[in-house]
matplotlib code that plots the C-alpha trace (Angstrom):
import matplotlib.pyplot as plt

x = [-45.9, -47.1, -44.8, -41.6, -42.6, -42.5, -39.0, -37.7, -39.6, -38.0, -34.5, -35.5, -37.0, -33.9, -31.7, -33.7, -33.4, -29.9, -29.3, -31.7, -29.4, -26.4, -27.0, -28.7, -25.1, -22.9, -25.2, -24.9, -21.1, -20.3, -22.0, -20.1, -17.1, -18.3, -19.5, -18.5, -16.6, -19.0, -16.0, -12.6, -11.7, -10.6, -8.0, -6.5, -3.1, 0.0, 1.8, -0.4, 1.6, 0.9, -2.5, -2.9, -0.9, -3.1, -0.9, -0.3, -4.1, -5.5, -3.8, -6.3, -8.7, -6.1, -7.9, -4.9, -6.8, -4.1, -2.6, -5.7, -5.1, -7.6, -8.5, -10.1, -9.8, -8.4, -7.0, -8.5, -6.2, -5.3, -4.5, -2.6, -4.4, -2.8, -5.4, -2.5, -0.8, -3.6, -1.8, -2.8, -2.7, -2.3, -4.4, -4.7, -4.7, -5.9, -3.1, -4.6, -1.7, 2.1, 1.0, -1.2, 2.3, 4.3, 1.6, 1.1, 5.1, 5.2, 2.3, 4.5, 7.2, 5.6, 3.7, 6.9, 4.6, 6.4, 4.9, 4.1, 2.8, 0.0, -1.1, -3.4, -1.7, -0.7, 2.6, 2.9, 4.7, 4.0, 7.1, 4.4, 2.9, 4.7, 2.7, 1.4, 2.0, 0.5, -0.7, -0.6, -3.3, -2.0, -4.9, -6.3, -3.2, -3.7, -3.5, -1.3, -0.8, 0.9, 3.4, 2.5, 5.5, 8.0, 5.9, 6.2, 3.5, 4.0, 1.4, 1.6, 2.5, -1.3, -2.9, -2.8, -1.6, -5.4, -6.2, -2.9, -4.1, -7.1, -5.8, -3.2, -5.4, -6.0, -2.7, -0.6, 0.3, 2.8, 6.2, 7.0, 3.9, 3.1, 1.3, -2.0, -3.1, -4.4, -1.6, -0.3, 2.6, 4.4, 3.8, 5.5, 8.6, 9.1, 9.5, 10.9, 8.1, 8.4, 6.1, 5.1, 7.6, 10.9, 13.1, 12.2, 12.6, 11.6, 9.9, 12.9, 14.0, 11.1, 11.5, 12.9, 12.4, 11.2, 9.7, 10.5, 9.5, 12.5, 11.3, 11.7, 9.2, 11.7, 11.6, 14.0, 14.4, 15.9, 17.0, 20.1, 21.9, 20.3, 20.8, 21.5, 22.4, 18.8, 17.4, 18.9, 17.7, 14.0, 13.8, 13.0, 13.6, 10.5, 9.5, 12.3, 14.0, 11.2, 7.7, 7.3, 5.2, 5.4, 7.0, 8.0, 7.8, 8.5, 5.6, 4.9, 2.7, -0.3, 1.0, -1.0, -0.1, -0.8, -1.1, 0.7, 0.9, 3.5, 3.7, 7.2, 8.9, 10.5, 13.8, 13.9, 12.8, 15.8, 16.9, 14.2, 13.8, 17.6, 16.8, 13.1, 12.4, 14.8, 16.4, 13.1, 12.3, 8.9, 7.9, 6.8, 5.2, 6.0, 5.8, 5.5, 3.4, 4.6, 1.6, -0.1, -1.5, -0.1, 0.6, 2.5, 3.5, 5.9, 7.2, 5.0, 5.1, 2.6, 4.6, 2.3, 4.0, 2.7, 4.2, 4.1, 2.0, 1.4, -2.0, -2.3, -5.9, -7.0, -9.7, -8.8, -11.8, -11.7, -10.5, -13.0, -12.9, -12.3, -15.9, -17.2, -15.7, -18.1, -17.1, -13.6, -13.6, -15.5, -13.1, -10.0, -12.0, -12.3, -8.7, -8.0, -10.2, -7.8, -5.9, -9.1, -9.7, -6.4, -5.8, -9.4, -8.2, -5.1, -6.7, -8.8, -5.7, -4.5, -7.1, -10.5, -9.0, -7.5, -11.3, -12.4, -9.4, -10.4, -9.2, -10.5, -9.0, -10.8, -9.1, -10.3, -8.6, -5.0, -2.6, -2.3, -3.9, -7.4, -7.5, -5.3, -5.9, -5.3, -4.7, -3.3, -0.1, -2.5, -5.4, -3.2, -1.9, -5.8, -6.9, -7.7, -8.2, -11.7, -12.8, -9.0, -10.7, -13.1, -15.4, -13.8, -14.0, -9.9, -8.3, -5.6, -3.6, -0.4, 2.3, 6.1, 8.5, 12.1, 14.9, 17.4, 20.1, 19.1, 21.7, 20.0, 16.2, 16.0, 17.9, 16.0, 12.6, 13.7, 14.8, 11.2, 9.5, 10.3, 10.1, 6.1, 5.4, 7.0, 5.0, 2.0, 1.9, -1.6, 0.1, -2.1, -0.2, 3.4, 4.5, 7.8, 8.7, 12.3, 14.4, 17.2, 20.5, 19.2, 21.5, 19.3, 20.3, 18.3, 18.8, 17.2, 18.7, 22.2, 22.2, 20.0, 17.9, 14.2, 11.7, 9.2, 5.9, 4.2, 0.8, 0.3, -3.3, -3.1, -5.6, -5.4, -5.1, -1.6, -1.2, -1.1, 1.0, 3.5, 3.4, 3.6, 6.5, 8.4, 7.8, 8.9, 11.7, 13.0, 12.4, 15.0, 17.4, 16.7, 16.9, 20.3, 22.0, 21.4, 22.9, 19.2, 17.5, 14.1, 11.4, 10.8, 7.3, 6.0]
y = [-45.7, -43.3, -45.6, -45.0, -41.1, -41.4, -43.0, -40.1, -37.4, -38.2, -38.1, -35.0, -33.3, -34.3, -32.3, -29.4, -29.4, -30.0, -27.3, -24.7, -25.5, -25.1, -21.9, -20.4, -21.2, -20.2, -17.0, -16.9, -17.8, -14.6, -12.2, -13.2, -12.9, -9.3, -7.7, -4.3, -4.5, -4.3, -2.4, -3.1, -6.9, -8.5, -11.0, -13.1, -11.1, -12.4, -11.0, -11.5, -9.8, -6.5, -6.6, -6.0, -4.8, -4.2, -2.3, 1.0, 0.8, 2.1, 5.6, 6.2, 7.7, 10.1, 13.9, 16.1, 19.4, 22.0, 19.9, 20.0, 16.8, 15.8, 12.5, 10.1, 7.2, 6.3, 3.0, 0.2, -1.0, -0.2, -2.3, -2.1, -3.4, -6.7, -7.2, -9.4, -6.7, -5.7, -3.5, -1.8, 1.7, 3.9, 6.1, 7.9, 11.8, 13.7, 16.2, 19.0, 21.5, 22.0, 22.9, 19.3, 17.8, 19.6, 19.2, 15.4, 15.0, 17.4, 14.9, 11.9, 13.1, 14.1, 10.5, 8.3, 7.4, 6.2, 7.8, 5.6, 8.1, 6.9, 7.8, 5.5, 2.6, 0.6, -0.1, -4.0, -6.0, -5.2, -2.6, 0.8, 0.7, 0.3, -1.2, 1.2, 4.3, 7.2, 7.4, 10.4, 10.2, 12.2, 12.4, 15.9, 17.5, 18.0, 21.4, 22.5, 25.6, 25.7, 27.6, 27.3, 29.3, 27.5, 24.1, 23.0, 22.4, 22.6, 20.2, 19.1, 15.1, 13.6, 14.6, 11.4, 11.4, 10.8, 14.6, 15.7, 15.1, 16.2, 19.4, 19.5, 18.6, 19.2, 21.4, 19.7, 15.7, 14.7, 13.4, 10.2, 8.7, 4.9, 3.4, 3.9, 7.0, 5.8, 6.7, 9.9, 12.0, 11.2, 7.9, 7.8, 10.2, 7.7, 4.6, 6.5, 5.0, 4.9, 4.3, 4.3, 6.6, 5.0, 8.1, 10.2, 7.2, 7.3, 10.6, 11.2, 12.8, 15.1, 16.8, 20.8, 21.1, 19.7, 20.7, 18.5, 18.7, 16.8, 14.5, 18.2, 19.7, 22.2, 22.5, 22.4, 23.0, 20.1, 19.9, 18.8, 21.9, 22.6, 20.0, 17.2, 14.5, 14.7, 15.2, 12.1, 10.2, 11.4, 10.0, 5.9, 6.8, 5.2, 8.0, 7.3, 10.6, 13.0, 14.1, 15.3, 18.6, 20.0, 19.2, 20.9, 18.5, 19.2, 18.3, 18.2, 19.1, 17.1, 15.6, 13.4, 10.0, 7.1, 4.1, 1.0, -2.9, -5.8, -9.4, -11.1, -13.9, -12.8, -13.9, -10.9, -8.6, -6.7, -6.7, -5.4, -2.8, -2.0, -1.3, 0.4, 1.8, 2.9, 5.8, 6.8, 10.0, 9.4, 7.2, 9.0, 5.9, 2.3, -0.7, -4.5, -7.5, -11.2, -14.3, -15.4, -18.2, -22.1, -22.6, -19.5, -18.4, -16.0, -16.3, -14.6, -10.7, -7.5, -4.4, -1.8, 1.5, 5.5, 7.3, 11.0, 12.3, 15.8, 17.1, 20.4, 21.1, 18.1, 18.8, 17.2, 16.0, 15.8, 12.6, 9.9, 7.2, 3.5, 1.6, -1.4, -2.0, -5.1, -7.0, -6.2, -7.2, -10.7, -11.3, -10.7, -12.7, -15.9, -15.8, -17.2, -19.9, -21.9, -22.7, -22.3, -18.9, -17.5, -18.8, -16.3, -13.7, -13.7, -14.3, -11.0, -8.6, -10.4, -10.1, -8.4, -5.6, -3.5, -3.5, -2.4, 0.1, 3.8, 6.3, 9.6, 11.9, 12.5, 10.5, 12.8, 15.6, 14.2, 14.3, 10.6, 7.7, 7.6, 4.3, 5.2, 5.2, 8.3, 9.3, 12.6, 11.6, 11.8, 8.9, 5.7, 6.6, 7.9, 4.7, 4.2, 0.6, -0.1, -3.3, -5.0, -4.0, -7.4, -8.7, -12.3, -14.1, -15.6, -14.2, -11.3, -10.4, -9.3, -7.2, -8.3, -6.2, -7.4, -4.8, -7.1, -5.8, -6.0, -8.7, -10.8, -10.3, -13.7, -16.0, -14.1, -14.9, -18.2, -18.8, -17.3, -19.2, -22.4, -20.6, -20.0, -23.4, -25.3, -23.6, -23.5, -19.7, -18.1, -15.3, -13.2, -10.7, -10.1, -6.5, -5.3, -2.0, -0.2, 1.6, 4.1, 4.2, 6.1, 7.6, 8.0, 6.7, 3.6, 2.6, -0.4, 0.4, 0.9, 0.1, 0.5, -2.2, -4.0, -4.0, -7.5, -7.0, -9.3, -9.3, -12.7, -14.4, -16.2, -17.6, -15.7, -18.8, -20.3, -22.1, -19.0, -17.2, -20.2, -20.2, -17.1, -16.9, -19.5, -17.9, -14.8, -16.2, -18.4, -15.2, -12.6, -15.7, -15.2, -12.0, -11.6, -14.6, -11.9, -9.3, -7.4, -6.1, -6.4, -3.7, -2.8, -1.9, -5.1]
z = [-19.6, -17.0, -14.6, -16.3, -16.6, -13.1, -12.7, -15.1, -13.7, -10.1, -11.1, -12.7, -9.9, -7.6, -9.7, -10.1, -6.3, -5.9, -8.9, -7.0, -3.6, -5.3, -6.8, -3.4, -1.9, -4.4, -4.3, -0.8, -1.1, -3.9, -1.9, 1.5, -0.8, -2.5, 1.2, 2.3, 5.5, 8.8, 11.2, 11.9, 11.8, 15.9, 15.0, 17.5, 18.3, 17.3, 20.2, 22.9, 25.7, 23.9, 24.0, 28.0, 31.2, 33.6, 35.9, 33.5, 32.0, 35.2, 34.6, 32.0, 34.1, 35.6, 34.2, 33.5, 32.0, 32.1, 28.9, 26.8, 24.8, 22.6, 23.4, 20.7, 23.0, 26.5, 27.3, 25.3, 22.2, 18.9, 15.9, 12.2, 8.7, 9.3, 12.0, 13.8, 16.2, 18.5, 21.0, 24.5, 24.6, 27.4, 24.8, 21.7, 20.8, 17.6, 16.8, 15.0, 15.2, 16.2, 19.5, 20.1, 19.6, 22.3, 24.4, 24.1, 24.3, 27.5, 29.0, 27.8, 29.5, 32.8, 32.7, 31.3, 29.0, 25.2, 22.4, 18.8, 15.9, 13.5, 10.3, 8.1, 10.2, 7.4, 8.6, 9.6, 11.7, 15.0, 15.7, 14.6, 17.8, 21.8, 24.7, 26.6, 24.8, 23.8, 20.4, 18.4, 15.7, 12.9, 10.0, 11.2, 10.9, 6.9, 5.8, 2.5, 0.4, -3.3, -4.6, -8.3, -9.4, -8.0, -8.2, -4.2, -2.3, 1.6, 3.1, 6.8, 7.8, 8.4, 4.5, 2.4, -1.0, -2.0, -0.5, -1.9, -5.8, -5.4, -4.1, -7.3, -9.8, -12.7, -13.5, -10.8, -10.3, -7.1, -7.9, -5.6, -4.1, -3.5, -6.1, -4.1, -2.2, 1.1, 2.8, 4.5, 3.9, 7.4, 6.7, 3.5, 4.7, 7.1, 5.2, 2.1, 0.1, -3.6, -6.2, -10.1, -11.3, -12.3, -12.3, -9.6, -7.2, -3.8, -2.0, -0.5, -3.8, -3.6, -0.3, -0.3, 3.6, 6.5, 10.2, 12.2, 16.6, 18.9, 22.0, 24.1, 22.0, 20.0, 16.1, 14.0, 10.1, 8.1, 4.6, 2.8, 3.4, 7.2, 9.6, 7.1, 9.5, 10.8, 7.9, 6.4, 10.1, 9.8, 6.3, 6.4, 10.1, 11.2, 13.4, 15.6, 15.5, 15.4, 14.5, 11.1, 10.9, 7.6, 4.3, 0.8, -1.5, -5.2, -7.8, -11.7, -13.9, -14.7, -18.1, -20.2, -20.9, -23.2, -21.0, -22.9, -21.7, -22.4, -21.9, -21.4, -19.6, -16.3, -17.6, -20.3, -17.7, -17.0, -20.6, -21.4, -19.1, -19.5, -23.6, -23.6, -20.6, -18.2, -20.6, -22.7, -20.6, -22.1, -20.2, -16.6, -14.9, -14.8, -12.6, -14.0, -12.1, -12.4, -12.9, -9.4, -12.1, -11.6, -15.1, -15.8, -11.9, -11.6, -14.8, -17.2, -16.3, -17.7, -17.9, -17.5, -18.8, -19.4, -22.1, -22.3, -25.3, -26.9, -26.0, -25.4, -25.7, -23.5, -21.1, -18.0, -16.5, -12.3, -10.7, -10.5, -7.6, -7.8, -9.6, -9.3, -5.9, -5.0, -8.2, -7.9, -3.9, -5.4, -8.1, -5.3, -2.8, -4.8, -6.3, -2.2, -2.7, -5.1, -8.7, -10.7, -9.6, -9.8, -13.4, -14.1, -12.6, -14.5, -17.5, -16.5, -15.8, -19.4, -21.7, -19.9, -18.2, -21.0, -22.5, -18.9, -18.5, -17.6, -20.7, -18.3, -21.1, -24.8, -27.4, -30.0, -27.9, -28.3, -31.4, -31.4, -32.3, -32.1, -30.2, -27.7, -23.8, -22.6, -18.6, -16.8, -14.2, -11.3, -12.5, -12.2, -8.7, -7.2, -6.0, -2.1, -2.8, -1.1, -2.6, -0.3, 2.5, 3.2, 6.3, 5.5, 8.9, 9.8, 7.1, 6.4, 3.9, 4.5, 2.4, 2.2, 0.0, -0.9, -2.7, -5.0, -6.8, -10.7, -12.2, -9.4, -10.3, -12.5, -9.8, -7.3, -8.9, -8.9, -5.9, -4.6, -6.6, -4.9, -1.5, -2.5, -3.7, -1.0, 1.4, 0.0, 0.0, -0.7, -3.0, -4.5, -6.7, -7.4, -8.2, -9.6, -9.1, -9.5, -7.0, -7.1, -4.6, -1.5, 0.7, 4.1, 7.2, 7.4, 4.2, 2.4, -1.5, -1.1, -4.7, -7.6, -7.4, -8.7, -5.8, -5.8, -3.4, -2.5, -0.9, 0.6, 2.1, 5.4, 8.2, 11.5, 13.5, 14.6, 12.1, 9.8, 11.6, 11.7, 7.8, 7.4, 10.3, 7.9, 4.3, 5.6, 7.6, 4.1, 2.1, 4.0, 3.8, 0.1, -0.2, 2.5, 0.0, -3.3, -1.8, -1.0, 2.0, 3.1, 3.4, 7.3, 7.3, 6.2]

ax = plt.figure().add_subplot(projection="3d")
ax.plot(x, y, z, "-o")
ax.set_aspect("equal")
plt.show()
């Protein structure tokens, strides 16, 4: 007897063992997956002639005092999000006022130096930053004062949107922003970003005025009416025509709104839309995101909409930041790691998230139902999106963004769809969002059209980059063969 208790208890004891050891490295495993970043990430470049030119990084130590620049860093490199476009720099300046621009473009000048601007540097690609330049670090230049009466704020080009609503609120929201706040307000005038709200469109239709400085250091005023060739360049200009100083942008009030959600096939997407949302001017905010799931990818779709309500004695409480960062960084994390994860955190966004979903304003305060979810404009847009940001070790994710006409949004979907799967694509979330005919220069919606974003997973290595190289490549094909256009900063 005590023999065979022996037999059993060894068996036993083995897989208490292996159990321990599997749970220490899953442990282990989450928390790798959950970690705060430790720095910037050094990814092998993807353009490796950028990175170093020996014969114009010597000038660096050249002291030029009468041009007061302040310097952040001489030489050495600078890099986007993507971690891929790591770039040499001749260096890089913090502008602080109108005058630290004319300056750094008189020393450009004097040193035939080329000058790159830089915000939050979240464009990608490598075309935000040129060899060699000088770099004009924008973020200090942030100052902005309201006009409450006549609801436009003038802020200048380095304040992010994140500064901007905390500024506004609680009376004021922003118009046109990107659907997260990270980013600044040159940045965004640049691209013509666009965002949650379906009517106003892209910033572009938000701007009064701009300041903008010319290459000789000059100003000029630009609006429709006042220089409007330049004003239409400097908008989705990329930075190519000017520094942006200041803007007036036009804002809104702070309304409160009953956030609602949908699930639908993609194929009754744009009749939907077409019947419930795009004419009800209750609705203030909307954007849709298709299934990263394999058993429902890119076909089903959660419209996430936010329906003006009548509250007029709601007590706006002050904006709260982004919770649970780690757990949301953990969940994103392992949704890379294969089909099982994705299909949870689909099922999450489905089913868990509305019982998680943030309600900042009082039910009881609102003449509604009393199980509503209630938000002001500013709460689903004031998200700086920490728990993205990683210290996952070969790995990047990158953002594409594609502009379709809207009769072509099924085929389109379709047609990405196979793209995706026949490249193995790492695709970890699919946004729609919807864009109006723009009439700037550079234009990437000639036409109303659906917007489909993409923010794709990829090793650092070659072999990522060629993947990627090819899903993008097959993807403006795509898009070109629809009659659509392709986002530049991505």
């Amino acid at each position: 007897m005590k023999k065979f208790e022996r037999i059993i208890q060894k068996p036993i004891t083995i897989v208490a063992v292996a159990l321990v050891v599997t749970t220490f490295v899953i442990g282990k495993k989450f928390q790798y997956y959950a970690a705060d970043p430790v720095g910037e990430k050094d990814c092998p470049p993807l353009f490796p002639s950028f990175v170093s030119d020996p014969s114009k990084q010597n000038r660096i130590e050249i002291e030029m005092p009468k041009y007061e620049l302040l310097w952040i860093q001489k030489g050495g490199y600078i890099n986007d999000a993507s971690c891929l476009n790591k770039t040499a720099v001749h260096g890089v300046v913090s502008v602080k006022s109108a005058d630290d621009v004319k300056r750094a473009l008189l020393f450009a000048k004097n040193e035939d130096l080329k000058v790159s601007i830089a915000g939050v540097k979240h464009s990608m690609g490598g075309h935000a930053f040129y060899k060699n330049a000088l770099v004009l670090d924008m973020t200090k230049f942030n100052q902005m004062t309201l006009d409450e009466q006549d609801k436009v704020l003038r802020v200048q080009s380095g304040a992010t949107w994140h500064d901007i609503q905390n500024f506004l609120h609680p009376k004021f929201a922003v118009k046109a922003m990107q659907s997260t706040d990270i980013f600044t307000v040159g940045g965004s005038i640049s691209v013509n970003a666009h965002g949650m709200d379906h009517h106003t469109g892209a910033v572009a239709k938000t701007i009064r005025s701009m300041r903008v400085m010319l290459p000789d250091g000059s100003i000029r005023n630009v609006s429709r009416t006042e220089n409007p060739e330049l004003f239409n360049l400097i908008i989705g200009g990329y930075g190519l025509f000017g520094i942006v100083l200041d803007v007036d942008l036009e804002i809104a009030d702070n309304v409160v709104y009953q956030s609602g959600r949908k699930i639908i096939d993609y194929k009754e997407f744009p009749d939907v839309f077409n019947r419930e949302i795009e004419n009800d001017e209750s609705i203030g905010l909307f954007y849709g995101h298709l299934s990263t799931a394999p058993q429902s990818f890119l076909e089903e779709m959660i419209l996430y909409t936010y329906k003006k309500v009548d509250a007029p004695d709601a007590e706006i409480p002050p904006l709260g930041e982004v919770s649970s960062i780690k757990l949301r960084r953990l969940i994103f994390n392992l949704a890379k790691q294969g089909s099982i994860p994705m299909r949870l955190k689909w099922f999450a966004e489905k089913y868990i998230e509305p019982m998680l979903e943030s309600c900042p304003v009082s039910r009881n305060q609102a003449l509604t139902e009393g199980e509503a979810c209630l938000v002001s404009r500013n709460d689903p847009m004031h998200d700086s999106v920490p728990y993205l940001r990683n210290n996952l070790k070969n790995d990047t994710d990158i953002l594409h963004e594609y502009f379709v006409p809207r009769d072509q949004f099924v085929s389109y979907i379709d047609g990405m769809k196979r793209i995706i799967l026949d490249n193995d694509a790492n695709l970890l979330n699919a946004s729609v969002r919807v864009v109006h005919k723009e009439s700037n220069f550079l234009n990437y919606s000639p036409t109303d059209t659906f917007s489909i974003v993409l923010y794709l997973n990829q090793t650092t290595d070659e072999g990522g980059n060629k993947k990627m190289q090819k899903v993008t490549q097959e993807l403006i094909d795509l898009t070109i063969a629809h009659g659509g256009r392709f986002f530049l900063p991505y």
